[in-house]
Structure formats: structure tokens, C-alpha cells
C-alpha positions as CSV (number, residue, x, y, z in Angstrom):
1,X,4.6,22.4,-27.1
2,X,2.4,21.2,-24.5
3,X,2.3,24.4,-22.2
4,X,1.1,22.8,-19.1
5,X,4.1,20.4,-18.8
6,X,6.6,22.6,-19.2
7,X,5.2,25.3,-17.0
8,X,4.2,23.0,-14.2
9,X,8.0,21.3,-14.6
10,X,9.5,24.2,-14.5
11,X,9.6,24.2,-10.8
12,X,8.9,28.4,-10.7
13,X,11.7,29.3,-13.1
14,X,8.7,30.3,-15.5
15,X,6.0,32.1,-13.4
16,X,4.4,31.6,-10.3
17,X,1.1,30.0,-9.7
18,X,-1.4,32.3,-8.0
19,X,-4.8,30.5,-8.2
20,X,-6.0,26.9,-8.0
21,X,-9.1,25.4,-8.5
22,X,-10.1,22.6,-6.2
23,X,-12.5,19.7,-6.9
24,X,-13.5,18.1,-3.9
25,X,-15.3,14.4,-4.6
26,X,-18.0,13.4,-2.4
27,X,-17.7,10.5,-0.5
28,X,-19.1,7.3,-1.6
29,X,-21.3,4.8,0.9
30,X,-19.1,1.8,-0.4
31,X,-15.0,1.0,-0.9
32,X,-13.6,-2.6,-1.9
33,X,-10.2,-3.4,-2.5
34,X,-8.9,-6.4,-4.9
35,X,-5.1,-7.4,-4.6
36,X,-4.4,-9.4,-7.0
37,X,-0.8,-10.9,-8.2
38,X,0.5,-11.1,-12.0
39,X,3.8,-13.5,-13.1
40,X,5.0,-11.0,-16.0
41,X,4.5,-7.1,-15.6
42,X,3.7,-7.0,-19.2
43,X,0.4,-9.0,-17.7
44,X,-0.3,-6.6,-15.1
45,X,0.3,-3.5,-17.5
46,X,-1.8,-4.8,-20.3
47,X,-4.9,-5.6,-18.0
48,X,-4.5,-2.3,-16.4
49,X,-4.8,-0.5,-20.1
50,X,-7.6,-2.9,-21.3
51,X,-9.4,-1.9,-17.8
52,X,-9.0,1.7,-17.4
53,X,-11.3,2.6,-20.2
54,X,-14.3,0.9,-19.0
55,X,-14.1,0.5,-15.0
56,X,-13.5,4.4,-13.1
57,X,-11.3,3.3,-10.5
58,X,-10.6,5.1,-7.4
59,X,-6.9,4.3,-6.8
60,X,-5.1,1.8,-8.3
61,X,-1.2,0.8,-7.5
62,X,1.1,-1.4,-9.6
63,X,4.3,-2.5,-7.4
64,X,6.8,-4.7,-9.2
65,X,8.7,-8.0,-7.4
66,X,10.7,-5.5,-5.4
67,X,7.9,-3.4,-4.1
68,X,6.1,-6.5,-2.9
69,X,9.0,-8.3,-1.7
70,X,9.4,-4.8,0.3
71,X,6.0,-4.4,1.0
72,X,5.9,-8.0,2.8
73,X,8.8,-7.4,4.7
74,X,7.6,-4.4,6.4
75,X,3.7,-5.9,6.9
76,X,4.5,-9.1,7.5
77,X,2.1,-9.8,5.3
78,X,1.5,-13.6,4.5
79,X,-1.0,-13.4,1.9
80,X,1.2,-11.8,-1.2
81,X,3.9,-14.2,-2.6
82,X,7.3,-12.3,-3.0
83,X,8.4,-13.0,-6.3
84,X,5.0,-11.8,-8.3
85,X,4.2,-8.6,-9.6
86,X,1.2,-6.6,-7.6
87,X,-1.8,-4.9,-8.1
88,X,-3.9,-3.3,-5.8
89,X,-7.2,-2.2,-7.1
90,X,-10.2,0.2,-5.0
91,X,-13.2,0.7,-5.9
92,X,-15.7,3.1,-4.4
93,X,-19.6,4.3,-5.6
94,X,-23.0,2.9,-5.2
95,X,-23.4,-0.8,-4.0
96,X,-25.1,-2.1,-7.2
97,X,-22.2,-0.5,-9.3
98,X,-19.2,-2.0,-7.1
99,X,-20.6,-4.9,-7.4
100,X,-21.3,-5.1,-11.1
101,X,-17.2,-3.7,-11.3
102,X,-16.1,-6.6,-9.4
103,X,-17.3,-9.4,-11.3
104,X,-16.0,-7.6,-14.1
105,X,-12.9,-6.9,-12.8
106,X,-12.7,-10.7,-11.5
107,X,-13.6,-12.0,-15.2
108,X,-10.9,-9.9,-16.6
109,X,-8.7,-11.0,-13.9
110,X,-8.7,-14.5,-14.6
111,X,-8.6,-13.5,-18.9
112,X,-5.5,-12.1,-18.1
113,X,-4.2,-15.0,-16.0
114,X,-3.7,-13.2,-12.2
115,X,-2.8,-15.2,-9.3
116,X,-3.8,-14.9,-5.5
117,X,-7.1,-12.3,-5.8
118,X,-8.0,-11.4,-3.2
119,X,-11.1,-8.9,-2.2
120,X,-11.3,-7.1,0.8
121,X,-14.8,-5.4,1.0
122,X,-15.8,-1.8,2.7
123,X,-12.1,-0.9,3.4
């Protein structure tokens, strides 16, 4: 069995944690966002897989049709259509390498048929 699971979802039944090691990242001179909209989520699942291997991102969220319609209620944001799957996509690092990780992230994109990208630099 895979120890660490079962101890850390044990919620303390099994032990108590009494050390932890903390790895702090440093912070990086540049940050872009991409949003980017999918019709299917098997679209937005299967570009997420193909990209995770090759581009280190720093925080990516996928929100389904009822996240987004949520999320533009709240915002009152005009830009993301309701009824589309969503993925929202940071990248952070050195300013050559961001920008060689957007164009491949924007190739990929448009292989895997998103709608509505959008990039929203140095956020």
C-alpha cells in the first residue's frame, strides 16, 4: 500500500506529524496568464495531459460550464462565454522562456480546438 496516502488521509487516527520540510520558490521577474475556453471537457482534459509533460506551469485551473457560468456571475465578467468549459493557465520564469511557452501553448491551443484565448501578460 501506498503509505503516504493512507497516513496523510488518515486525518491523525494514525500518528501525528511532528516535522515538515518547506520549499520556498523564488520569485520569478515575469507571470502571464492564458484563459482559454474548450466545448467538450474531454478537450480541455486531454490538452491539459498532452501539456503537462513538456510546459512547468505555475498554476493551472480547469472550471467546468458551472464554474464559469458561476465565475461570470460573480465578476461580471464579459469576456468568458457561460456555456464553455475553462482553463486558466499561469506561467512564470525568465522572459525568453515565457515567451517560447506561450507560442507553444497557443499552437497547442488551437490543435486542440480552444475558443476565446485570451493572454493577459505580467499579472
Amino acid at each position: 500500500p501506498n503509505l503516504t496516502h493512507l497516513f496523510v488521509g488518515s486525518e491523525g487516527t494514525l500518528g501525528v506529524i511532528t516535522q515538515v520540510t518547506l520549499q520556498i520558490r523564488r520569485n520569478f521577474p515575469v507571470h502571464h496568464t492564458l484563459c482559454c475556453q474548450f466545448d467538450e471537457i474531454s478537450q480541455a482534459i486531454h490538452f491539459v495531459i498532452a501539456m503537462k509533460g513538456s510546459i512547468p506551469f505555475r498554476r493551472i485551473e480547469l472550471l467546468d460550464k458551472l464554474q464559469t457560468a458561476a465565475c461570470i456571475q460573480f465578476s461580471k465578467n464579459t469576456s468568458l462565454h457561460e456555456n464553455k468549459h475553462t482553463v486558466i493557465i499561469e506561467l512564470a520564469g525568465h522572459p525568453a522562456t515565457v515567451k517560447e511557452q506561450i507560442q507553444l501553448l497557443t499552437e497547442s491551443l488551437q490543435t486542440y480546438r480552444a475558443l476565446n484565448i485570451q493572454n493577459y501578460p505580467d499579472i
